[in-house]
C-alpha positions as CSV (number, residue, x, y, z in Angstrom):
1,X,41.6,18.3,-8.8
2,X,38.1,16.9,-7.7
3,X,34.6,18.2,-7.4
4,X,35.7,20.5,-5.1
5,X,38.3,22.0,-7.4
6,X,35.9,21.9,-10.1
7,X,33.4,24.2,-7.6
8,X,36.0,26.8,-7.4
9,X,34.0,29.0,-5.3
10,X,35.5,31.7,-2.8
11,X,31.8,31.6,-0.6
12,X,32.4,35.6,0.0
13,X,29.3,35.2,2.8
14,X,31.6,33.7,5.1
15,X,34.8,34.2,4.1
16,X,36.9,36.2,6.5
17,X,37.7,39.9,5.9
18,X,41.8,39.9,4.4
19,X,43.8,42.9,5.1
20,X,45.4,44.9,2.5
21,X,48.8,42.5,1.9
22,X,46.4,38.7,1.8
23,X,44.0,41.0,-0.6
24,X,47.4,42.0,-3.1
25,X,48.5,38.3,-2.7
26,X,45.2,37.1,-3.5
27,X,44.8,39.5,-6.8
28,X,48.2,38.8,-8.1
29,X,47.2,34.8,-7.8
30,X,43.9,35.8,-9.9
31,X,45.9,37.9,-12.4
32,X,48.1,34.3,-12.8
33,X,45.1,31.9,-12.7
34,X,43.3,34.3,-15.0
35,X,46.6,34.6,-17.5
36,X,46.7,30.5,-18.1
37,X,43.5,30.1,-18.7
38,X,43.1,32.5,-21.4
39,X,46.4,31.2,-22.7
40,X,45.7,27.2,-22.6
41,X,42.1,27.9,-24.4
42,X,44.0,29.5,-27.2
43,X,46.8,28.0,-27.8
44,X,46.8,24.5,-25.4
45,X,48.5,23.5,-22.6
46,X,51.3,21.9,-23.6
47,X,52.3,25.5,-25.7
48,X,51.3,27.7,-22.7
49,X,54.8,28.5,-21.3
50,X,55.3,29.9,-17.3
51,X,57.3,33.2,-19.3
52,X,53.7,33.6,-21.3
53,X,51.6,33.5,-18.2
54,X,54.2,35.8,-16.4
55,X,54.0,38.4,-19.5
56,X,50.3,38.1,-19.8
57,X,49.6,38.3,-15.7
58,X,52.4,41.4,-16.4
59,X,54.8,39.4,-13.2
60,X,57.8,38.3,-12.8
61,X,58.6,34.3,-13.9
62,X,60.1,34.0,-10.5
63,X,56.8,35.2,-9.3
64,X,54.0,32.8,-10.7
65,X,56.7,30.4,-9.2
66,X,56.9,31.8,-6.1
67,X,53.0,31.8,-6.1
68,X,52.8,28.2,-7.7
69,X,55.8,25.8,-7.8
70,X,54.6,24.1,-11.0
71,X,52.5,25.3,-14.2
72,X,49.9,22.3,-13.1
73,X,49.3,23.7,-9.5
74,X,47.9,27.3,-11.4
75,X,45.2,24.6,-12.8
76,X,45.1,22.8,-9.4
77,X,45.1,25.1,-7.1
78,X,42.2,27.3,-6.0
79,X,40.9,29.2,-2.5
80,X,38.4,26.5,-1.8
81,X,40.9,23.7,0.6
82,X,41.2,26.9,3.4
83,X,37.5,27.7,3.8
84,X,36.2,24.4,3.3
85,X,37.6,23.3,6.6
86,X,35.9,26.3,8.2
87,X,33.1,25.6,6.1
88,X,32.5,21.8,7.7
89,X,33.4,23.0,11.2
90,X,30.3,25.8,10.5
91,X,28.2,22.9,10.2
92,X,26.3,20.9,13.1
93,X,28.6,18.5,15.3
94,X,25.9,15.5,15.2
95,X,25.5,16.1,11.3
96,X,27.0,12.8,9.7
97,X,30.1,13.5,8.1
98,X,29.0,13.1,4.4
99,X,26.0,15.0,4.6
100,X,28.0,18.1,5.9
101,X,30.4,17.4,2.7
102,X,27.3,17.7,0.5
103,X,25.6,20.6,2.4
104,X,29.2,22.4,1.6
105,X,29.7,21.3,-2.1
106,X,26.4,22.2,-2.7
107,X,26.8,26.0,-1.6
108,X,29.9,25.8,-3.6
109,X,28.9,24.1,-6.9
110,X,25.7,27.0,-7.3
111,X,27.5,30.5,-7.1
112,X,30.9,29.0,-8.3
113,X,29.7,27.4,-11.4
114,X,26.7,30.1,-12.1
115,X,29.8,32.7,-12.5
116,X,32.7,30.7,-14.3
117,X,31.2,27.8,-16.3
118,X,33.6,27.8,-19.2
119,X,36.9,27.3,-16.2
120,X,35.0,24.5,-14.5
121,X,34.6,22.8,-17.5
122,X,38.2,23.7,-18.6
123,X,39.8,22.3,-15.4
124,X,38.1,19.0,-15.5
125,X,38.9,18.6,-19.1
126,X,42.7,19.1,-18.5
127,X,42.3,16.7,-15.6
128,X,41.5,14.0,-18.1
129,X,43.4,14.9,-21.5
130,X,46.4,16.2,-19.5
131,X,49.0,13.3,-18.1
132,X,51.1,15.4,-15.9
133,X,47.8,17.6,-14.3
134,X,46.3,14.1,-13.3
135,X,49.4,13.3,-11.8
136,X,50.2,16.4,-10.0
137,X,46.0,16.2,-9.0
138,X,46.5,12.7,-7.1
139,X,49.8,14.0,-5.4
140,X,47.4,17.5,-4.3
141,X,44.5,14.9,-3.0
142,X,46.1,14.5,0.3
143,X,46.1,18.1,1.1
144,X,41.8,17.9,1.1
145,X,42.4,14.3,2.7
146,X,44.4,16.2,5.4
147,X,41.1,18.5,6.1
148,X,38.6,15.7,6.1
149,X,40.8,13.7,8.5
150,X,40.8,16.4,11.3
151,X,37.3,17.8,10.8
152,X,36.3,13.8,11.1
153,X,38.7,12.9,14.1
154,X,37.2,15.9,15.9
155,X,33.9,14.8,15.0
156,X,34.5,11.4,15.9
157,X,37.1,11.9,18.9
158,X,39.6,9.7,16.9
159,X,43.2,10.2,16.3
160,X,43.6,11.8,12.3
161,X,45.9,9.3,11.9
162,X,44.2,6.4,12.5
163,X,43.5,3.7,9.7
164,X,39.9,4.4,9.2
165,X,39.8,7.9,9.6
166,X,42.1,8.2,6.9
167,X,41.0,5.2,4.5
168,X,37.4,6.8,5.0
169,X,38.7,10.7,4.3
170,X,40.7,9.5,1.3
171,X,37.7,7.2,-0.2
172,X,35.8,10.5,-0.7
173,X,38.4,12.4,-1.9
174,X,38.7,9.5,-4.9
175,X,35.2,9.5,-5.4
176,X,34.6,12.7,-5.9
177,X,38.0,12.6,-8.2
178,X,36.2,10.6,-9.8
179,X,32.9,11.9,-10.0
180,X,34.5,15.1,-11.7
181,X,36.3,12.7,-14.0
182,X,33.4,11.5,-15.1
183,X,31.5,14.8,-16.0
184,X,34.2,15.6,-17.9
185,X,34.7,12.6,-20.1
186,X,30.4,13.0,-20.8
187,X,31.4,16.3,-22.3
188,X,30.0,18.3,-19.2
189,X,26.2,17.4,-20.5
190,X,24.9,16.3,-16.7
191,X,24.2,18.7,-13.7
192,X,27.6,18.4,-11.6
193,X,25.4,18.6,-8.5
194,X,23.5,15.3,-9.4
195,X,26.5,13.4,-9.9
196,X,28.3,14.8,-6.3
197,X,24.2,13.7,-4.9
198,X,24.4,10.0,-6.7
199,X,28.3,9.7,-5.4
200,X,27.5,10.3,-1.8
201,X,24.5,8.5,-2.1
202,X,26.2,5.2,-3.0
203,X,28.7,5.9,-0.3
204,X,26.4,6.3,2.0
205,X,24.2,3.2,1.4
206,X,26.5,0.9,-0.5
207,X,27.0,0.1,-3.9
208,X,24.5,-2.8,-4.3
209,X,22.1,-0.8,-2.9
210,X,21.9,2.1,-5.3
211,X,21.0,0.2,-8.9
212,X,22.0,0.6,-11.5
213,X,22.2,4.0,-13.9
């Protein structure tokens, strides 16, 4: 889970159109999604069971698995990683990578967090109270890594697997981690957007360069 979980944001406006069977998959994953949220705010997450969320989504047990292998990848996982690959390829090929990143979080952080505050804030918080969502987040990171390292090897004309393409794909993937950490632990109070803007600021011009805050 990083900023761009946190965003959870479907961008509709250029989202492509699903057919009937992608639309049912789709809202059987809301129904799930939907189902553990409402549980874990009333009763926690450790007491919020995979038969619960099954009852409450009114599915099968073998189907929340079938739609997520573990009860942290409901948390975890969202729509955004597909369409945020299209999403950077939309934008200009000369663009620097990082700004593109920003241009996209940014259309995702307003609509996204406009319509579900109270699940924003609810993810992040079970990112950092949670052991066993933290550790099923970092495993999850290199799924987003993967998409930052072909969007910047075609960019770049590098091989995706090259060193720096992946150090540099996977140090923004860990600071926006960490960026979300962060508005979590400050109870939520600053502007999400800021924080993503002061992140790849200091990435951008180097740490000794950005003062300090």
């Amino acid at each position: 889970m990083n900023v761009m979980t946190a965003a959870r944001t479907s961008l509709p406006a250029s989202a492509p159109q699903l057919g009937l069977r992608e639309r049912k998959k789709l809202k059987t994953r809301v129904a799930i999604r939907e189902a553990t949220y409402r549980l874990i705010r009333e009763q926690g997450y450790e007491a919020t069971t995979v038969e619960q969320i099954a009852e409450a989504a009114e599915v099968s047990p073998s189907t929340v698995f079938r739609y997520f292998p573990t009860k942290e990848d409901i948390v975890l996982t969202d729509e955004f990683d597909p369409l945020l690959e299209s999403e950077l390829r939309r934008r200009p090929a000369g663009e620097p990578v990082v700004e593109s990143l920003r241009r996209v979080l940014h259309r995702a952080m307003g609509p996204g967090l406009a319509e579900e505050p109270e699940i924003s804030r609810l993810r992040t918080k079970l990112m950092i109270e949670v052991p066993a969502v933290r550790a099923r987040m970092l495993e999850s990171m290199s799924v987003t890594g993967g998409i930052l390292c072909r969007v910047i090897a075609e960019r770049t004309g590098r091989d995706p697997g090259e060193l720096e393409v992946r150090a540099f794909s996977m140090g923004l993937i860990g600071a926006l981690t960490e960026t979300a950490a962060y508005w979590a632990e400050r109870d939520h109070r600053d502007d999400l957007a800021t924080l993503v803007d002061r992140t790849l600021d200091m990435l951008v011009s180097g740490f000794a360069e950005t003062g300090g805050r």
